[in-house]
ZARO-370675 format. One record per residue (C-alpha): residue number from 1; residue in three letters; x, y, z. Coordinates in Angstrom, 1 decimal, padded with zeros to 4 digits, m for minus. Each point is the difference from the previous one (the first is absolute). Layout:
BEGIN
@resi: NUM	resn: ala	X: X	Y: Y	Z: Z .
...
END
This chain:
BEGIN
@resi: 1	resn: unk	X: 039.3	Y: m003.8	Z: 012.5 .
@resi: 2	resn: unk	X: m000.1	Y: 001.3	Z: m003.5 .
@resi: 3	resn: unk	X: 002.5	Y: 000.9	Z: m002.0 .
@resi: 4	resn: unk	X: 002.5	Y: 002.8	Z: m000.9 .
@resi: 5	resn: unk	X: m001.5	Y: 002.1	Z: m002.9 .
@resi: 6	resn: unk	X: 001.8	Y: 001.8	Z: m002.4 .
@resi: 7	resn: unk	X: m002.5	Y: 002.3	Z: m002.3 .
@resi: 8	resn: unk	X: 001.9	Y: 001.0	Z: m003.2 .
@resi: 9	resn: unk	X: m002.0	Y: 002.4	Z: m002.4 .
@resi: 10	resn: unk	X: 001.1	Y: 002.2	Z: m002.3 .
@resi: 11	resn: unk	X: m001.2	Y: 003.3	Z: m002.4 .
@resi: 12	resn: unk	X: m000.5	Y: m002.1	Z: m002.8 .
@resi: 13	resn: unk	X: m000.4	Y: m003.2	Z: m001.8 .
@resi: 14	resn: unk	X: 003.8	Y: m000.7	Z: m001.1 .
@resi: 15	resn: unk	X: 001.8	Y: 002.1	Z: 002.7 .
@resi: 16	resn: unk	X: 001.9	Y: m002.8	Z: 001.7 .
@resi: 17	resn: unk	X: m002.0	Y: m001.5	Z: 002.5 .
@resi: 18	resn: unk	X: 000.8	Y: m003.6	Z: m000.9 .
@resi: 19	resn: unk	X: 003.8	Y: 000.9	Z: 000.3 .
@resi: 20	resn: unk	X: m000.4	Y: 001.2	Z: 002.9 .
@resi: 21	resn: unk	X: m002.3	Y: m003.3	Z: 001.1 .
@resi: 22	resn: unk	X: 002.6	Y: m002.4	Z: m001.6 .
@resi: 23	resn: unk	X: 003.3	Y: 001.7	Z: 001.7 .
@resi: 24	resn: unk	X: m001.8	Y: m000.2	Z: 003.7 .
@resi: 25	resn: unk	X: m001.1	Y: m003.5	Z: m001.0 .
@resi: 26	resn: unk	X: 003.7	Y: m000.9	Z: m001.0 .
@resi: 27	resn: unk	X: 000.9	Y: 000.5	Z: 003.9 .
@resi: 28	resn: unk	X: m002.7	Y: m000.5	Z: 002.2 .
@resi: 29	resn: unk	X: m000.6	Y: m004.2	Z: 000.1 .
@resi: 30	resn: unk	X: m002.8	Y: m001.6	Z: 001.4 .
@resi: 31	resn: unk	X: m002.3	Y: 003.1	Z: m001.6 .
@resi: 32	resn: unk	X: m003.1	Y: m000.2	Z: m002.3 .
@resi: 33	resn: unk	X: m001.4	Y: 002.8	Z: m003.1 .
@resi: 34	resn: unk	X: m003.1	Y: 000.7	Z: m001.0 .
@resi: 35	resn: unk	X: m000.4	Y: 001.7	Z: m003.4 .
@resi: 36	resn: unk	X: m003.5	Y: 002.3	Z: m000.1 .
@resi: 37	resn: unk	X: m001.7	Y: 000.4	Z: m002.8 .
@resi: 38	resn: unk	X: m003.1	Y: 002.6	Z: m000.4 .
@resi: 39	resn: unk	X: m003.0	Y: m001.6	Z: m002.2 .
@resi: 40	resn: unk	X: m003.3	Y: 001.1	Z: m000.8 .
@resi: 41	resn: unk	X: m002.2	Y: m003.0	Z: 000.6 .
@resi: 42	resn: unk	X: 001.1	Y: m002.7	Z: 001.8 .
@resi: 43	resn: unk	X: 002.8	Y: m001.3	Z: 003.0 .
@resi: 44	resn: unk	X: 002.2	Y: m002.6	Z: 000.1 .
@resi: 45	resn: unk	X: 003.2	Y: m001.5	Z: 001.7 .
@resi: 46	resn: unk	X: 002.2	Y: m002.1	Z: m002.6 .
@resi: 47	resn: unk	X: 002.8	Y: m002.0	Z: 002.1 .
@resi: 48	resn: unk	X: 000.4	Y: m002.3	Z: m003.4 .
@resi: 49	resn: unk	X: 003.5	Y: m000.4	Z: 000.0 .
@resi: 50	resn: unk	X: 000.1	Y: m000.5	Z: m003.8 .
@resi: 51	resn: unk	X: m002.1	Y: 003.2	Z: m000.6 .
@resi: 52	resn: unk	X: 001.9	Y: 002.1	Z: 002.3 .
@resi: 53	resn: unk	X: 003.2	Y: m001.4	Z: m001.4 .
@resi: 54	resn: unk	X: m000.8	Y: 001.3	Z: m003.4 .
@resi: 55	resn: unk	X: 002.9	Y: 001.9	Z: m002.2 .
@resi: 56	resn: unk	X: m000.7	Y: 003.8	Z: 000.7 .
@resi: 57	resn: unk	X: m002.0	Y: 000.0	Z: 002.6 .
@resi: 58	resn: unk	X: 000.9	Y: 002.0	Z: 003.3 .
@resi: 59	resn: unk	X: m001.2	Y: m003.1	Z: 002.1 .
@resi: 60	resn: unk	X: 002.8	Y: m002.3	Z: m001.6 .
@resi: 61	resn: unk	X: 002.4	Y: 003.0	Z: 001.0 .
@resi: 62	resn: unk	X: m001.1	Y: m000.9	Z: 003.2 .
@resi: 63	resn: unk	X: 000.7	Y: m003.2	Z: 000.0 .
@resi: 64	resn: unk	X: 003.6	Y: 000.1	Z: m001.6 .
@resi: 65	resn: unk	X: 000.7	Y: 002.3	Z: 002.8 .
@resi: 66	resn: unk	X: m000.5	Y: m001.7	Z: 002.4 .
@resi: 67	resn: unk	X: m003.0	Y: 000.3	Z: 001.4 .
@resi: 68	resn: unk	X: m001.3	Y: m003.3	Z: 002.4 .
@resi: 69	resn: unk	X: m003.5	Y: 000.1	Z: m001.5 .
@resi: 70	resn: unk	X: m002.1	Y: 002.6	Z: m002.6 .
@resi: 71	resn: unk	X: m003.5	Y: 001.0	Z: m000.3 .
@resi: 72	resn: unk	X: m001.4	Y: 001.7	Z: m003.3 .
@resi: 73	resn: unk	X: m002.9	Y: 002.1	Z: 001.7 .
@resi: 74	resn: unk	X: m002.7	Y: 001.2	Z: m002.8 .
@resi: 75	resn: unk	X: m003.1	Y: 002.0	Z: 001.8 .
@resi: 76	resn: unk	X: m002.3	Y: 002.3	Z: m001.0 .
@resi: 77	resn: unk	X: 000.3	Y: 003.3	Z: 002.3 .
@resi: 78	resn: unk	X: m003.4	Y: m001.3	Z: 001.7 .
@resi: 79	resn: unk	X: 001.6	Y: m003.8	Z: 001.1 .
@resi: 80	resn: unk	X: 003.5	Y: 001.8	Z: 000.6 .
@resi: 81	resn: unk	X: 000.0	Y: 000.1	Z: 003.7 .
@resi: 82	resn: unk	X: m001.3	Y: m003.9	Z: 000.2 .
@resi: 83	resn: unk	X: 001.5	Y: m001.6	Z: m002.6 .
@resi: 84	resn: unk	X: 003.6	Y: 002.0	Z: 001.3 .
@resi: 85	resn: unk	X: m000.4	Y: m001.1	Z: 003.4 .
@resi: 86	resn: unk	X: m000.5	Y: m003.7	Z: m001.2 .
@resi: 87	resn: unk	X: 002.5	Y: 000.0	Z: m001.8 .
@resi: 88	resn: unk	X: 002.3	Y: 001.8	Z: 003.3 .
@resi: 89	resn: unk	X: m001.2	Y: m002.8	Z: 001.9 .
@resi: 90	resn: unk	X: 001.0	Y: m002.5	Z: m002.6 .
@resi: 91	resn: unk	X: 004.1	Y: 001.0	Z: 001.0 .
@resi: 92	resn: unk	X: m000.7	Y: 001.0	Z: 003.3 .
@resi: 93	resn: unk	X: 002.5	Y: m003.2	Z: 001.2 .
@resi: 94	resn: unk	X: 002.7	Y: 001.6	Z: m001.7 .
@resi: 95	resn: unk	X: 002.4	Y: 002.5	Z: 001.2 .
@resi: 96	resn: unk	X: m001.2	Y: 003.1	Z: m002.4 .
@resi: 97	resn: unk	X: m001.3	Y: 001.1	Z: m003.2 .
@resi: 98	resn: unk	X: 000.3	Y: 002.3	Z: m002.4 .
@resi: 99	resn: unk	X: m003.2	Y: 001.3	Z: m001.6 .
@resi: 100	resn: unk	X: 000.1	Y: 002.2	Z: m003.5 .
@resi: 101	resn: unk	X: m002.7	Y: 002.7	Z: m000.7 .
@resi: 102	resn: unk	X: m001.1	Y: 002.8	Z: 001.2 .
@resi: 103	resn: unk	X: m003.5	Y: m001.2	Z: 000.9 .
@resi: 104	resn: unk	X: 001.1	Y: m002.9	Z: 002.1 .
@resi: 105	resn: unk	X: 002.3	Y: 002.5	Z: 002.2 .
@resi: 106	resn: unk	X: m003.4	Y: 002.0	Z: 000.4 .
@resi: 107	resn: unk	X: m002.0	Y: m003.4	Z: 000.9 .
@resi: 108	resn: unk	X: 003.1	Y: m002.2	Z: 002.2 .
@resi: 109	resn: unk	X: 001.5	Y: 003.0	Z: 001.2 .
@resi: 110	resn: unk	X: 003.5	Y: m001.2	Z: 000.3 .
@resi: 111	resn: unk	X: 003.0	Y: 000.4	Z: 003.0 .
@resi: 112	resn: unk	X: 002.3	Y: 001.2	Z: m002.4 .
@resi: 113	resn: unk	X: m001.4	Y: 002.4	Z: m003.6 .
@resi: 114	resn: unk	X: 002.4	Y: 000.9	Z: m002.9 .
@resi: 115	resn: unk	X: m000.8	Y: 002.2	Z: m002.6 .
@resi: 116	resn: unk	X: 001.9	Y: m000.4	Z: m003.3 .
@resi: 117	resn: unk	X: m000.9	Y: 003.3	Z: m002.1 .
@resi: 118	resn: unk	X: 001.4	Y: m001.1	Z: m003.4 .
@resi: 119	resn: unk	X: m000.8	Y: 003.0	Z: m002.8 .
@resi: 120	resn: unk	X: m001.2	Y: 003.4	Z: 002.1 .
@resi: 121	resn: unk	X: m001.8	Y: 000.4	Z: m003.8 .
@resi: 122	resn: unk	X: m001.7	Y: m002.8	Z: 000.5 .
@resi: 123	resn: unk	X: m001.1	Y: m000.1	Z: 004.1 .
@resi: 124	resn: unk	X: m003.5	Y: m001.0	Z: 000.4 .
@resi: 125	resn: unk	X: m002.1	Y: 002.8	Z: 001.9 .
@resi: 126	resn: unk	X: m001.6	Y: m002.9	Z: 001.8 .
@resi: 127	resn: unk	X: 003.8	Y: m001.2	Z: 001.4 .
@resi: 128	resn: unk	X: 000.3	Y: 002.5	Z: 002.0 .
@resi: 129	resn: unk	X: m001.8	Y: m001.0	Z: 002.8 .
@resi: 130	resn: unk	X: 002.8	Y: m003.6	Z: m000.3 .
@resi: 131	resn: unk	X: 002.5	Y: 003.0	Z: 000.1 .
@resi: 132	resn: unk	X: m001.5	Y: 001.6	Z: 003.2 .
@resi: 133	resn: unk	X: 000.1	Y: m003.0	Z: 002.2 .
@resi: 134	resn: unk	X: 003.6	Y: m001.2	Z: m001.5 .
@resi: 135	resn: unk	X: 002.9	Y: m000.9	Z: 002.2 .
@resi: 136	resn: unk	X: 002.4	Y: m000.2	Z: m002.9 .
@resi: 137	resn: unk	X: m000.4	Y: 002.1	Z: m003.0 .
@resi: 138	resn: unk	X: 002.1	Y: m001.2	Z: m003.3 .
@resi: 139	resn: unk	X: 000.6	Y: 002.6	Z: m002.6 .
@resi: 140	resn: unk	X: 000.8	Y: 000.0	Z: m003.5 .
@resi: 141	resn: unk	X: 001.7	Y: 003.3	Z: m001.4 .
@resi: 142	resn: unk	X: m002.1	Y: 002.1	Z: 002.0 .
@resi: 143	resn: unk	X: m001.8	Y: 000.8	Z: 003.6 .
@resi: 144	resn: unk	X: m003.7	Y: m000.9	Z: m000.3 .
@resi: 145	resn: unk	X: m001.8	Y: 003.8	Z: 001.0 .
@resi: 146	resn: unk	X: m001.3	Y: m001.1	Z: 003.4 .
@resi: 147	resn: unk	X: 002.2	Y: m001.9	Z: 002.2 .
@resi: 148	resn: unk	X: m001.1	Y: m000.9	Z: 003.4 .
@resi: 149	resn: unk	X: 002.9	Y: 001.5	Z: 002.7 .
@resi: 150	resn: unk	X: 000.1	Y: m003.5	Z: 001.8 .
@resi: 151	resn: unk	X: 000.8	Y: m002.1	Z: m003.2 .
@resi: 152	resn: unk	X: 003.6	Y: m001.4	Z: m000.8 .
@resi: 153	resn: unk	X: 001.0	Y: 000.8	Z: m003.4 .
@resi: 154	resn: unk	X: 002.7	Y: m001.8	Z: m001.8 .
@resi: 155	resn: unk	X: 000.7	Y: 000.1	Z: m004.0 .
@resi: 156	resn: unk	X: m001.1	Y: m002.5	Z: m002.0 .
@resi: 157	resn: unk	X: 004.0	Y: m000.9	Z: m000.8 .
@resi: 158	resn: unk	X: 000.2	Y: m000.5	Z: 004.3 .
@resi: 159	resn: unk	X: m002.5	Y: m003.0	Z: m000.6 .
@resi: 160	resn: unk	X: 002.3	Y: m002.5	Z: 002.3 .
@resi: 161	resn: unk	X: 000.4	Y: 003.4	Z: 002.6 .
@resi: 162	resn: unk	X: m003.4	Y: 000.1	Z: 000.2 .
@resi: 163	resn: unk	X: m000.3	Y: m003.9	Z: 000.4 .
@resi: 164	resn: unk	X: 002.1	Y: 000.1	Z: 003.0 .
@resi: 165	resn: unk	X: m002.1	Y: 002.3	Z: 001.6 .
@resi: 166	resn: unk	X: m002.9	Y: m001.9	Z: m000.3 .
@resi: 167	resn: unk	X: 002.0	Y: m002.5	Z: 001.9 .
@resi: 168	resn: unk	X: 000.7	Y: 002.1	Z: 002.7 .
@resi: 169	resn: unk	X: m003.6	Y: 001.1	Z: 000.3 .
@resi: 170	resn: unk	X: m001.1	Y: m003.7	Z: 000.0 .
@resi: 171	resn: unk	X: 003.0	Y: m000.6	Z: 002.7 .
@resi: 172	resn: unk	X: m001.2	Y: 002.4	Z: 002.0 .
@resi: 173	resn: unk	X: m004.1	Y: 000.6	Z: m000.3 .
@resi: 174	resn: unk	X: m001.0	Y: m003.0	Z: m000.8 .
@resi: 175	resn: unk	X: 002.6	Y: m002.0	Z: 002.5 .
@resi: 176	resn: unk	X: 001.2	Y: m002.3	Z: m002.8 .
@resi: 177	resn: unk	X: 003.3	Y: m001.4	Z: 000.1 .
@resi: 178	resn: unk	X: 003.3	Y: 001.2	Z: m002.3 .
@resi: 179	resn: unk	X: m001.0	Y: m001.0	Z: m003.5 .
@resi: 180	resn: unk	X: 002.7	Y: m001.8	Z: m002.0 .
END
């Protein structure tokens, strides 16, 4: 059986989706990440505990959050789908994960999608199809222009609110037991 999946992407580079990551990592134990990255010419999946413990980078984040075990997923948009689902099937014996970027939502197509929006100045056109499919919508200051009627919306100051509803989603879609 796989895993929970919890797709977090966002309208930007910056806008939060690590935070968000880090504080869903900080409660939910026995749960893996996979940080995305988008290249131009080649694919790769770094589980080098001294590389992905480096100072400053979102994968060590990870790790001092909590997370059981973290992937550092680098693929050129042609080796995305493979190299994604290798690197899936890599945690699949833990309990969940939490993957970061937009294009791995597109390619894993997760249980659970949150959209952090960050800077409405600076939302990517290409996020909004990560906004259309979100469960969860994080804002900023201000409302992205197209939010889907079916998506929960919580500010980005309700960051443990919103937390404890991914909880009660996992509780109760995906049949986990109560998270600490």
């Amino acid at each position: 059986m796989m895993p929970v999946i919890i797709g977090i992407g966002g309208g930007h580079s910056g806008a939060g989706k690590t935070l968000v990551a880090c504080r869903i990592l900080e409660r939910l134990k026995g749960w893996g990440a996979i940080k995305y990255t988008n290249t131009p010419l080649y694919s790769s999946i770094t589980d080098d505990i001294k590389v992905l413990s480096e100072e400053g980078k979102d994968t060590k984040r990870f790790l001092d959050s909590g997370a059981e075990k973290v992937l550092w997923v680098q693929a050129a948009s042609s080796e995305s789908e493979k190299t994604l689902q290798m690197a899936a099937d890599m945690l699949s014996h833990l309990q969940g994960i939490v993957v970061e970027g937009n294009s791995a939502i597109e390619v894993l197509k997760p249980d659970i999608v949150i959209f952090v929006s960050g800077d409405a100045a600076k939302f990517k056109k290409s996020a909004d199809r990560i906004l259309q499919i979100a469960d969860i919508l994080l804002f900023d200051s201000r409302l992205p222009a197209s939010v889907p009627e079916q998506t929960v919306v919580f500010s980005r100051n309700d960051i443990d609110l919103c937390v404890n509803f991914v909880q009660g989603i996992i509780e109760k879609k995906c049949n986990q037991p109560k998270l600490s």
